[in-house]
N, C-alpha and C positions, 0 to 999 in steps of 0.2 A: 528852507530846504530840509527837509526830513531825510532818514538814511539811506531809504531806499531808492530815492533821487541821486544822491553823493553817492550810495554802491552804483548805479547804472551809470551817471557822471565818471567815476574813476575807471571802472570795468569798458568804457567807451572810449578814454582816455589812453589807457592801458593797451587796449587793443588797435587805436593809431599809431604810436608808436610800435610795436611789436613787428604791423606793420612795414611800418617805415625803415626801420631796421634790417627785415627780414627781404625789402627790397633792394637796400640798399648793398645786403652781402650777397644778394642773386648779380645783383651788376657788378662788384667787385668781383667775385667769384667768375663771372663772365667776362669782365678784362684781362684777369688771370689767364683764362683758358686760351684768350684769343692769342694773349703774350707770347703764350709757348707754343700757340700753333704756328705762326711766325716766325719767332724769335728761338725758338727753343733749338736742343740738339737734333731734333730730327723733323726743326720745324719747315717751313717752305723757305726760307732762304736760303739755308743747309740744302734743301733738294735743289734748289735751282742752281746750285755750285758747284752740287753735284754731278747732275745732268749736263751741266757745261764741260765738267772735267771727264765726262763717259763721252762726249761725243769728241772732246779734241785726241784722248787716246785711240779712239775706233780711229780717226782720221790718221794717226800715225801710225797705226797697225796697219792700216790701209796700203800708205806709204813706203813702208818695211816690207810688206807683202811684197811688193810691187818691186822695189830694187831688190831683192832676194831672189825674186823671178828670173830677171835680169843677170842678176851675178849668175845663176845657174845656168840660162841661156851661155852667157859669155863661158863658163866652167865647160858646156858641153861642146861646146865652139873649137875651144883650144883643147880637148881632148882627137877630134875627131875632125874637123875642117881644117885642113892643108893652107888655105889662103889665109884662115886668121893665125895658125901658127906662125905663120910667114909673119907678117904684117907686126906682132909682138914680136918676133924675135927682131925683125930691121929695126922696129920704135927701140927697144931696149937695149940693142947691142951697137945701135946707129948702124949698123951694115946701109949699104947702097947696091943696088944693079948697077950692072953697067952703063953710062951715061947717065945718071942720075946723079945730082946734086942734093946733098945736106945744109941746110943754113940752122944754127943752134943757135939761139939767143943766148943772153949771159946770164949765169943764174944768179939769183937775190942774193944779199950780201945776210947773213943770218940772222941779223936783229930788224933788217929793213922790213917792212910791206910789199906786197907787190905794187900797189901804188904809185911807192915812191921808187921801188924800182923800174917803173915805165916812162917817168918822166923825167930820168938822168939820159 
């Protein structure tokens, strides 16, 4: 083998590995990237926990909406409708009409349930 065979031999040699190397950190380098598309702080798992937790607040925004509506209906109720005036002041004050009957249940004992206070 003369040297200009062994220069072409090594220089051929040289440039497989370089090569292989040079493959080898594109696919590491590409497992990386994948890792943190993923895994990372704003990878897709992070979104999709996110997106879970965007859509269960909108659902309780929702929710909140919707009894707030409600308390304000009942708010303009008892400002201004006679019959529900009525009807909170007898529930609260126990008032009765005439001929009418009251029956009160007993109230829970303060450490109980109501649970256990429905089945004494």
């Amino acid at each position: 083998m003369n040297s200009d065979e062994l220069l072409h031999f090594i220089s051929e040699a040289v440039y497989r590995w370089r090569r292989r190397f040079a493959t080898a950190g594109v696919a590491l380098l590409a497992c990386w990237v994948a890792y943190h598309v993923v895994f990372g702080a704003n990878g897709m798992m992070v979104y999709a926990h996110k997106r879970a937790e965007y859509h269960s607040l909108n659902h309780e925004i929702e929710a909140l909406k919707q009894e707030n509506d409600r308390l304000e209906h009942n708010v303009q109720s008892l400002k201004t409708d006679p019959k529900t005036i009525e009807k909170e002041a007898r529930e609260q004050l126990r008032y009765a009409r005439p001929g009418e009957v009251i029956y009160t249940l007993p109230q829970a004992a303060p450490g109980q349930s109501t649970a256990t206070a429905e089945k004494r």
